[in-house]
TIVEX-154910 format. One record per residue (C-alpha): chain; x, y, z. Coordinates in steps of 0.5 Angstrom, whole numbers, plus 500, padded with zeros to 3 digits. Each point is the difference from the previous one (the first is absolute). Last residue first. Layout:
N
  finu    x    y    z
     A    X    Y    Z
...
***
This chain:
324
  finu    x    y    z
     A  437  541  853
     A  493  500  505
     A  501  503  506
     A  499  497  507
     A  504  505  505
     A  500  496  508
     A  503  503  506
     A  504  498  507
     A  503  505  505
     A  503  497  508
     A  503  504  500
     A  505  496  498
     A  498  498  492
     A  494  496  497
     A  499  499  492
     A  495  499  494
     A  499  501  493
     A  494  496  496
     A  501  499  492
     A  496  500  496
     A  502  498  493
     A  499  504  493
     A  506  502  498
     A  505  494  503
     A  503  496  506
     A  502  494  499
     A  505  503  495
     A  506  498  503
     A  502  507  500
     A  493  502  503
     A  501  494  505
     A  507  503  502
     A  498  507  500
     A  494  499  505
     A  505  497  504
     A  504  506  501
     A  495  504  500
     A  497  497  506
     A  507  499  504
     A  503  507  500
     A  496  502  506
     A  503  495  504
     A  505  495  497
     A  498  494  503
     A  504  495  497
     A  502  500  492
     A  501  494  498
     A  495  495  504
     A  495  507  501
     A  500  500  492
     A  492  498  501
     A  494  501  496
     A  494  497  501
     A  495  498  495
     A  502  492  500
     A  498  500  507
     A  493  502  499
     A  497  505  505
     A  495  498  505
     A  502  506  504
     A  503  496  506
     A  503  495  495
     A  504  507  496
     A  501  503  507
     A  503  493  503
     A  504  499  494
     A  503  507  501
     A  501  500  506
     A  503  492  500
     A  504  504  494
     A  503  505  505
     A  502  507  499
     A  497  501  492
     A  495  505  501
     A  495  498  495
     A  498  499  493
     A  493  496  499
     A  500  499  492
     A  494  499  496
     A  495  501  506
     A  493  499  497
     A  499  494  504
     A  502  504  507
     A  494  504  499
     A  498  506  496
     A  495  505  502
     A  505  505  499
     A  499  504  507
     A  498  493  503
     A  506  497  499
     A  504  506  501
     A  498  499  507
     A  500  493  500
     A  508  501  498
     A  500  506  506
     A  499  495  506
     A  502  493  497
     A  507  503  500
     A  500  502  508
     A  497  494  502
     A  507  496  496
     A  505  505  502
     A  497  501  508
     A  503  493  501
     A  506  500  496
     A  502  506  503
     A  500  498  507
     A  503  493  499
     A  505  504  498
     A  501  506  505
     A  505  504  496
     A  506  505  502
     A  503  504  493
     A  507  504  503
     A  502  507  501
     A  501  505  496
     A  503  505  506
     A  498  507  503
     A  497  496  505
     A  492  501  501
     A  499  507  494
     A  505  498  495
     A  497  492  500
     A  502  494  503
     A  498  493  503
     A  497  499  493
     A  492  496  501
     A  496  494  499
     A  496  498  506
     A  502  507  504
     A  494  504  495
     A  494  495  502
     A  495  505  503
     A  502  505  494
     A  494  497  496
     A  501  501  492
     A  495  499  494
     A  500  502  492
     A  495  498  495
     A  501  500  493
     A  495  499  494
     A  500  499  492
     A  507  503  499
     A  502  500  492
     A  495  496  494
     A  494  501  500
     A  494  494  500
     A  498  503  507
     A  497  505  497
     A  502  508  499
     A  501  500  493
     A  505  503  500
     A  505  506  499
     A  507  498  501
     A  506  502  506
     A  507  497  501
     A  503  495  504
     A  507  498  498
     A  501  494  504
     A  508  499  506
     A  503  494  502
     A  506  501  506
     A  505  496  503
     A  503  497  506
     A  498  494  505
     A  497  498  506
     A  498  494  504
     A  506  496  502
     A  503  506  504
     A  494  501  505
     A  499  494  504
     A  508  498  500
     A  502  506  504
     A  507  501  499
     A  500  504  492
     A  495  504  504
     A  497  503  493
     A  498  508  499
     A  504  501  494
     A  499  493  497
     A  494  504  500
     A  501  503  493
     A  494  502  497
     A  497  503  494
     A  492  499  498
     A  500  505  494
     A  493  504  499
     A  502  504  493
     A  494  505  498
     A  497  503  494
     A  495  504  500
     A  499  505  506
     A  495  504  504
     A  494  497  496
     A  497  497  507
     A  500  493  497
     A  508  501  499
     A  500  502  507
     A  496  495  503
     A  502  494  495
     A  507  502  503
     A  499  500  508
     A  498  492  498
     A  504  498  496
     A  505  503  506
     A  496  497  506
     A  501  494  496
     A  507  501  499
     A  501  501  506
     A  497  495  504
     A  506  497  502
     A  503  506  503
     A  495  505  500
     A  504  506  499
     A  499  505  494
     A  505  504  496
     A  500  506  496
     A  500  503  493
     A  497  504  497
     A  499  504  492
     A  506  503  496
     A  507  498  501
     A  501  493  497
     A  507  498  498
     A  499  494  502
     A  505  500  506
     A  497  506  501
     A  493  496  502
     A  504  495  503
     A  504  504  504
     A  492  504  502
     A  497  494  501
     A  505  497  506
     A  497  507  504
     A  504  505  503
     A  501  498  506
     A  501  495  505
     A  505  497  493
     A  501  493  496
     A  493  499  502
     A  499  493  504
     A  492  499  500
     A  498  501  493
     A  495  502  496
     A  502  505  495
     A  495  504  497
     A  502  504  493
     A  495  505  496
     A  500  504  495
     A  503  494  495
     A  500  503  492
     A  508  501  501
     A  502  493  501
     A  498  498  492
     A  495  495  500
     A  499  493  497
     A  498  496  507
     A  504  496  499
     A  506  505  499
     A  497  504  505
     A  499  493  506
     A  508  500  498
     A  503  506  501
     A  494  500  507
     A  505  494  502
     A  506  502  499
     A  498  507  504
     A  498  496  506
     A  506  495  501
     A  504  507  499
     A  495  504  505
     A  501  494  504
     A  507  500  501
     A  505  497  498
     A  507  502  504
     A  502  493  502
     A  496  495  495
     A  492  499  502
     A  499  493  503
     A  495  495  495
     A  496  495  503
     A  501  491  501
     A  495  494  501
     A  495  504  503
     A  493  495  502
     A  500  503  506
     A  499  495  506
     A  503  494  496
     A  505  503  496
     A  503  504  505
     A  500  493  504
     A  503  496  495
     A  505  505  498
     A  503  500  506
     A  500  504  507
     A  505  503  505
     A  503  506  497
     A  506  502  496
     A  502  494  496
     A  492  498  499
     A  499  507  497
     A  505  497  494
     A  496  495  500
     A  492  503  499
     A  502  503  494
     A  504  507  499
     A  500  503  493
     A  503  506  498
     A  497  503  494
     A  496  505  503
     A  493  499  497
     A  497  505  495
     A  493  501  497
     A  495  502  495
     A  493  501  499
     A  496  504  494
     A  493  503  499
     A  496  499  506
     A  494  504  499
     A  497  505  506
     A  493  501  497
     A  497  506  498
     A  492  500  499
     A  495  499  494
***
């Protein structure tokens, strides 16, 4: 027997303002045609004036527990994923866990921009592993409207707002790779590629928030290698293949990276979950967003396995593989 890290519940919030393709066409030199062709986004949500990401965060983490069937005072962990804090300090996950009305067990934040759920599956497997805590909430929560130069045309049609969060919580096992929760992980970083996806500002560099900056091309071409790089690795830890994935669910930046990920993998098309058409790439939050969006629509059920993966500004990248 073993612990094992079962997802139990998921939920979710988007802002319920919309911006599609048109509406940035009036504020910058593009076209629906062209976003369409080179992203596969048709519109995002924007967070409205005065909401923040602990209040998308807190949404989404009602709603996981309501489907998850427990009560906010059984959680004794709380991570936030997230790249745009409401504050430098203290945490997002310490207003969300007041706003829960939790006060007992930890909270705090993890950053690694798109990665950060996976990083954050992954940092709570460990803990719930280690049998330092039970039950947790791992929330994906962004608002990178935030961090946008509305003027730069590059950038300001691929993000959007939300948040999407899982309950996770500890249960003894059998130990095999047939047990349901986190199955494998696998985590990588290379600083060297820092200036390809990054925010102008910082408290430390400029006092300032400053705005996202990317290399596309770039990006797009360290995204494919990189994916392949950790989703082999937890292939050969499981001893699973690409035909065994029931539901691929990566990142959702770009659908020509998602598409070009899957048929790099060997994945079949028709088991890869994509939201990036109506939500853009809403960075830390897009994971779970997506995941809730298959297991709302019951593609996704009890008993599938599921393969996670994603790659942030860092450059980060992961994969989780579990079985729900």
């Amino acid at each position: 027997m073993t612990l094992r890290s079962v997802v139990i519940g998921c939920g979710y919030y988007l802002p319920s303002r919309v911006v599609t393709n048109a509406e940035l066409a009036l504020r910058v030199d593009t076209s629906d045609e062209w976003i369409v062709q080179r992203t596969g986004i048709h519109e995002r949500r924007v967070a409205a004036d005065g909401e923040l990401t602990s209040d998308l965060a807190i949404h989404a983490a009602r709603a996981a527990l309501a489907h998850a069937k427990v009560d906010a005072s059984t959680i004794d962990l709380i991570v936030v994923a997230t790249s745009t804090a409401d504050q430098t300090f203290p945490a997002t996950a310490v207003t969300v866990q007041a706003g829960l009305g939790i006060t007992g067990g930890a909270a705090f934040d993890l950053q690694a921009v798109c990665s950060g759920f996976v990083y954050g599956l992954t940092t709570v497997d460990a803990l719930l592993r280690a049998g330092t805590f039970k039950r947790a909430l791992l929330i994906g929560a962004e608002t990178f409207s935030r961090l946008l130069d509305w003027t730069d045309r590059t950038t300001c049609v691929l993000f959007g707002d939300g948040a999407g969060a899982v309950v996770v919580e500890a249960q003894e096992l059998s130990g095999t790779r047939e047990d349901r929760g986190v199955l494998t992980s696998h985590l990588r970083s290379d600083g060297r590629h820092r200036s390809k996806l990054y925010v102008d500002g910082g408290p430390s560099s400029t006092q300032t928030v400053g705005h996202l900056r990317m290399e596309g091309r770039e990006v797009f071409k360290h995204a494919v290698a990189n994916c392949t790089d950790v989703v082999e690795a937890a292939f050969a830890a499981t001893g699973y293949s690409a035909k065994d994935v029931d539901w691929f669910v990566p990142h959702q930046a770009n659908r020509r990276i998602i598409e070009g990920s899957a048929h790099k993998l060997g994945i079949d098309p028709a088991k890869v979950v994509i939201t990036v058409d109506r939500h853009g790439n809403t960075s830390a939050a897009s994971i779970p967003l997506a995941l809730c969006d298959a297991v709302a629509d019951r593609r996704i059920k009890r008993g599938d396995l599921v393969l996670l993966e994603a790659m942030g500004g860092g450059f980060t990248w992961g994969a989780v593989m579990l079985r729900w």
